[in-house]
C-alpha positions as CSV (number, residue, x, y, z in Angstrom):
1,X,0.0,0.0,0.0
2,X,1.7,3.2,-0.9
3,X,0.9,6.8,0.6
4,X,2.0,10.7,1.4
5,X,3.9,11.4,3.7
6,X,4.0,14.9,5.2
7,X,7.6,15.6,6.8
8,X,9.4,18.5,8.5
9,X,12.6,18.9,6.6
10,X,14.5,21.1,8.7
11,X,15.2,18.4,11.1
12,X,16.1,16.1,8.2
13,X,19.0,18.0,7.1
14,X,19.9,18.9,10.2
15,X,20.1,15.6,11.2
16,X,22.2,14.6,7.8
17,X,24.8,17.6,8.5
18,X,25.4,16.1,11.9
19,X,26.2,13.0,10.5
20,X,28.3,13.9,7.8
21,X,30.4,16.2,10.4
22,X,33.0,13.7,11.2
23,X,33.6,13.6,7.1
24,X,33.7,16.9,6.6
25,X,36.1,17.3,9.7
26,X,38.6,14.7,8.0
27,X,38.2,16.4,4.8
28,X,38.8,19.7,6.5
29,X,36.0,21.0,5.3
30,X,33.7,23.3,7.2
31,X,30.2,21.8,7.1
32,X,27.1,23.6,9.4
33,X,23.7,24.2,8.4
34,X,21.1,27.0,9.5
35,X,17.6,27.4,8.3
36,X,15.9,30.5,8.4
37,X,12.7,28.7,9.0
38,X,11.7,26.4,11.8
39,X,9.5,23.9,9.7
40,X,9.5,23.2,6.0
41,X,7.3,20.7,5.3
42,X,7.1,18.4,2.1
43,X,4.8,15.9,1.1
44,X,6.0,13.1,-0.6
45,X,5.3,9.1,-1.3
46,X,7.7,7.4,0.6
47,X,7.4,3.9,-1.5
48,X,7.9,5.9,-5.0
49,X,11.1,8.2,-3.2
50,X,12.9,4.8,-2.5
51,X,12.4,3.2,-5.4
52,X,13.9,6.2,-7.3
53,X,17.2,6.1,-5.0
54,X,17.3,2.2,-5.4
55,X,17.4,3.2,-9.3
56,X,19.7,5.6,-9.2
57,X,22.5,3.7,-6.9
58,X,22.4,0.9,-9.8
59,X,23.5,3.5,-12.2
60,X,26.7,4.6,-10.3
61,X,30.0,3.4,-10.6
């Protein structure tokens, strides 16, 4: 069964620039992010967004 989802994306970034600190750091790279909202929401199908990633990883090296 497929359906939307309605997500806040500031805390989905936010939560991906924390992660990719540690990488940046070893790259010496200055990585922060700041949003000059407090929620951004999209809406968005969940099944269909992850069977567009799965397609695109097969076409990378």
């Amino acid at each position: 069964m497929s359906f939307n989802i309605n997500a806040d994306l500031v805390p989905l970034f936010c939560g991906l620039v924390t992660g990719l600190k540690p990488f940046a750091i070893a790259q010496e790279v200055v990585l922060s992010f700041n949003a000059e909202v407090e929620r951004l929401y999209a809406t968005y199908n969940s099944e269909q967004a992850l069977s567009e990633i799965r397609l695109r990883r097969k076409c990378m090296p």
